[in-house]
N, C-alpha and C positions, 0 to 999 in steps of 0.2 A: 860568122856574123852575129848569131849567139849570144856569142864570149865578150866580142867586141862592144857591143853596144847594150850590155846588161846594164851599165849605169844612166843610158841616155835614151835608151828608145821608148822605157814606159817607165820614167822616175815614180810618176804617179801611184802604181803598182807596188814598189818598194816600200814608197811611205806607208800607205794603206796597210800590209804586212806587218807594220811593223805598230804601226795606232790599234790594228785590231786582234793581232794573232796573240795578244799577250797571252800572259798565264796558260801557256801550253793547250791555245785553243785548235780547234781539228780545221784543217781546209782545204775545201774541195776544190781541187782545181782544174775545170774541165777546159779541157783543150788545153793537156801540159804543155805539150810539144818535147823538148828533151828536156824538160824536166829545173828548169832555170829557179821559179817563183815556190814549187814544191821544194826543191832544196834550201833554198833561201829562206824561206817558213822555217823548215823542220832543225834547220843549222841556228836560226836567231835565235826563234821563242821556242826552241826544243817541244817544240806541237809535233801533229800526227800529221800527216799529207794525204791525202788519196788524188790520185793522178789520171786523172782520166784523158787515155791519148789511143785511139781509134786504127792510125795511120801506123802499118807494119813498119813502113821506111824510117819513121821518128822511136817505135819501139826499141831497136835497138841502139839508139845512141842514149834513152832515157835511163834506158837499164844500167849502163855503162859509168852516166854520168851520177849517179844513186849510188852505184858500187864507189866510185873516184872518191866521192864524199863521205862516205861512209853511214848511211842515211841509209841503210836494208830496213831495219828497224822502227825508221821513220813512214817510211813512203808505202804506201799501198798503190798497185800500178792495176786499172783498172783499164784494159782493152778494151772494151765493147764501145760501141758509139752509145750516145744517150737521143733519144728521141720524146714525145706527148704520150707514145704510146710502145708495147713491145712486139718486136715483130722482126723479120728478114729482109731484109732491103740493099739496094747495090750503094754500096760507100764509093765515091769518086774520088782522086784521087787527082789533084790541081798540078805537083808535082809529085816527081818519087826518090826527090831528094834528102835527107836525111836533115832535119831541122825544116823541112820544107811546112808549108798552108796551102790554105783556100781549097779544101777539100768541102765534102757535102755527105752527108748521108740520109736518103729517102727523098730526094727532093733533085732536080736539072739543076738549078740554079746556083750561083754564089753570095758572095760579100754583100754583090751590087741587087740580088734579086733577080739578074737577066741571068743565061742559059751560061752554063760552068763548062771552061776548056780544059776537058779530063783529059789525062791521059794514061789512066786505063782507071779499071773498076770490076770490085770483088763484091760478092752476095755476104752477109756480115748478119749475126744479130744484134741488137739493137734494143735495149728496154729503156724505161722511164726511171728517172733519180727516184720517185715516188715508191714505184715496186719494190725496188733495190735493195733501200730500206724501211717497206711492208714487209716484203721476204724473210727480212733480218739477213740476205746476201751482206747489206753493209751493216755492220750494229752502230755506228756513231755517227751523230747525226753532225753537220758544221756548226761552227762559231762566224766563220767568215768563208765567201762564196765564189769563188773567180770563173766566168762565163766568157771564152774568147773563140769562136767557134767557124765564125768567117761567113752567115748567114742565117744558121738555125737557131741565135740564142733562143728567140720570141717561143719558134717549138719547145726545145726541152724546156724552157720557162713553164709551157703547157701541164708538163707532164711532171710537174716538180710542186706544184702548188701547194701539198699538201705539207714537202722539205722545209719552202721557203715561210711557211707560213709561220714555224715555230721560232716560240720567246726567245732558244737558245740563239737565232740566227744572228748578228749586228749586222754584220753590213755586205753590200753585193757590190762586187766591180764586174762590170758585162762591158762588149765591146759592143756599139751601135752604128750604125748608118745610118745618117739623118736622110740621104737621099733615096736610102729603100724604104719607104714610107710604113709599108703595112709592117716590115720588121719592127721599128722604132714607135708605132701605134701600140702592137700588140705587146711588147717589152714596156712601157710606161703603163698601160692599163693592168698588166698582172700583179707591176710591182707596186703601183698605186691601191689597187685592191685588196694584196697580204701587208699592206700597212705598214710600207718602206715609202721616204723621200729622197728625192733626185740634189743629192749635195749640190755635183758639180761634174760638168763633163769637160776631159782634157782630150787636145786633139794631138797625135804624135807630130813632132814636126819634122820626125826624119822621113816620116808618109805620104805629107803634103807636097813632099816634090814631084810626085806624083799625081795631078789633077785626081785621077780617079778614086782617091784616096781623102779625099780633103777633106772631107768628113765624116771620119771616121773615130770613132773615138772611145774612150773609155770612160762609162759613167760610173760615179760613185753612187751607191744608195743605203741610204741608213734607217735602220726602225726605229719606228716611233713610237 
């Protein structure tokens, strides 16, 4: 599913990649999954990728599909979940299908904000984008920002303020739910306050066949 619908289920995604990653810029891309938009980056604008994907079941196809490409060199594969703050917490697990979502870490809930149908869940650590590179764990900071995470953008948004804040950063794509209110609150207010605006939000239309889906979406947001 993947493979198939790389050109149609987030064009949006594409373009952006490709307006802002120029000139070999770094991109974070949390909630890789197997790895589609990190490839795609590091394969166009021959930039750097850091892949931040949590879920053991998508690790191994990420790995896979890095090697296929030949993108070792490109891609930085960063397991940990990311959170506001560092700490141990049970990461849930939506599916344990391989390319599989709608996972959670530190929190019951999903997408929608209501209580998340796990089917099973591992104790994990867990730090903020912030520390990561305080620590100098990462030494490069982003050019461009991708947040798709299936409920917690708004948290790691939390714990990242200090990442998102800087000159270097252009622009964020986060995926939102308009109808989980306090996620889509607190994701406008962070990013309103580090001194980014709200391009434009597209809604997948392969999602919407899906009532529970309907608005769901990917915002673009650019500094000012």
């Amino acid at each position: 599913m993947r493979a198939n619908t790389f050109s149609t289920k987030e064009p949006e995604t594409l373009l952006w990649i490709e307006e802002f990653g120029g000139k070999a810029g770094v991109l974070y891309d949390i909630g890789a999954n197997v790895g589609l938009y990190s490839i795609y980056h590091s394969l166009l604008n021959k930039g750097k990728s850091y892949a931040f994907e949590p879920s053991f079941f998508n690790l191994k196809q990420l790995v896979k599909n890095i090697y296929e490409n030949n993108c070792q060199n490109e891609i930085v594969i960063i397991p940990n979940p990311l959170s506001s703050t560092n700490k141990i917490e049970n990461f849930l697990y939506g599916s344990i299908e391989e390319g599989g979502a709608l996972s959670a870490f530190g929190v019951e809930y999903g997408f929608d904000g209501n209580k998340i149908e796990k089917v099973i869940a591992s104790k994990v650590v867990g730090f903020s984008l912030d520390y990561l590179i305080s620590s100098k764990l990462v030494n490069e900071t982003p050019d461009l920002l991708k947040i798709d995470v299936d409920g917690i953008e708004h948290i790691i948004l939390k714990g990242a303020v200090e990442t998102i804040s800087s000159k270097k950063l252009k622009s964020i794509l986060i995926e939102v739910n308009s109808d989980f209110k306090e996620q889509e609150s607190e994701v406008h207010k962070i990013l309103n306050k580090c001194g980014f605006k709200l391009r434009e939000k597209y809604i997948c239309e392969l999602l919407t066949e899906s009532s529970k889906f309907k608005n769901v979406g990917n915002e673009i947001w650019v500094k000012q």
